[in-house]
N, C-alpha and C positions, 0 to 999 in steps of 0.2 A: 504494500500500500504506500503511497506516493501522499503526502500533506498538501494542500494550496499552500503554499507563503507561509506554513504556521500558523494560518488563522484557527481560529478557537473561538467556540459561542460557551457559554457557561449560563445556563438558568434554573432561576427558581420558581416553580410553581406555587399556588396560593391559591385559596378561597375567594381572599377575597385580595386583587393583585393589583386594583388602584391603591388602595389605601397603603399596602405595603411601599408600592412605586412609589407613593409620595414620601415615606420615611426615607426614602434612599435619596430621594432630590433635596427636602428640606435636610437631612440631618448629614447627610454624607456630601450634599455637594453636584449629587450626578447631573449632568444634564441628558435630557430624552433626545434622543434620535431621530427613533419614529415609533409608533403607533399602530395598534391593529383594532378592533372593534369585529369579529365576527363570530359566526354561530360556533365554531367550533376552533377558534383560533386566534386568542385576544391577549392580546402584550404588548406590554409598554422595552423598547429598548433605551439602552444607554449609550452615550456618547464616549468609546473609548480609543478614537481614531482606527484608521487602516480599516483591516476585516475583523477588527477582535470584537466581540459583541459579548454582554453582558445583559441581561434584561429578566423579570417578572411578568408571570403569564397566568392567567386561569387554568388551570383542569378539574376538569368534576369527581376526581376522584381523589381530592386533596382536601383534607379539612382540617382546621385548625391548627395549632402550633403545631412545628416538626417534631416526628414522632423518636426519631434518634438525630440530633443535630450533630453529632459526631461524628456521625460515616463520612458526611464530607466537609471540608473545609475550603471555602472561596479565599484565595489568598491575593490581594491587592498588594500593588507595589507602591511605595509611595515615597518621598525624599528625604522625610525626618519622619521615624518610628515616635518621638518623644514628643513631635509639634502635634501630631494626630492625637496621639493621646490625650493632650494638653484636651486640647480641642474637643474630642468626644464627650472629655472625662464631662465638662463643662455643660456639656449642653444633655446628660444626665445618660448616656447610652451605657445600657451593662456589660458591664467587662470581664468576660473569663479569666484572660491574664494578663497580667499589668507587664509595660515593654520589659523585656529578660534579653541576652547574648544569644545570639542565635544558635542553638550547640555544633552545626559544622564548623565550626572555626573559621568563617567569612568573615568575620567583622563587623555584619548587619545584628539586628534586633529585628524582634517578632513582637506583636502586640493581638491579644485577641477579645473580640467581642460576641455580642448577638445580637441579630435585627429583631423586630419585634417578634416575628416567628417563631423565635430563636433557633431560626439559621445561622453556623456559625461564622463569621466573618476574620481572616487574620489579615493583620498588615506586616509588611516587609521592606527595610530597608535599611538604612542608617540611621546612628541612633540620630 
């Protein structure tokens, strides 16, 4: 199997997947893309340049908070581990675990949280 350019879509399904989309625009910052509205195929995307795509979608077979938020982990990169945090801590998001050394011995820090779903969210980069 052959990748396009390394593109990568990553999504989160939800009940109810305006409400969530808005925790990601007001509190993380995202901006929308674009937008879907149909019977069987509604998501809101994020603006992550190129073809990498992020986004919140409806399915009807998805109810209320994730039911093991651990299985996966969306890891976002970001340019200070420590200004994110600042930042989250602030505007009240819960936080799994507060920035730590990243243990490969890169030199980055990790930071983790959970969006309302409690999907879990990490950040990566320096501290």
């Amino acid at each position: 199997m052959k990748l396009k350019n390394n593109a990568i879509s990553v999504g989160i399904w939800s009940e109810n997947y305006k409400k969530l989309a808005q925790w990601y625009t007001d509190v993380l910052g995202f901006k929308v893309k674009e937008s879907a509205e149909l019977p069987n195929d509604s998501y809101i995307a994020f603006d992550f340049g190129g073809e990498n795509w992020f986004w919140v979608g409806k399915h009807s077979r998805v109810h209320g908070k994730a039911k093991d938020p651990y299985r996966i982990m969306i890891e976002f990169y970001v340019e200070s581990v420590m200004e994110t945090f600042d930042e989250l801590k602030e505007k009240g998001v819960k936080m799994i675990a507060e920035p730590f050394v990243e243990p490969t011995n890169t030199g980055n820090w990790c930071m983790t949280i959970a969006d309302p779903e409690e999907n879990i969210l990490q950040f990566y980069g320096k501290k």
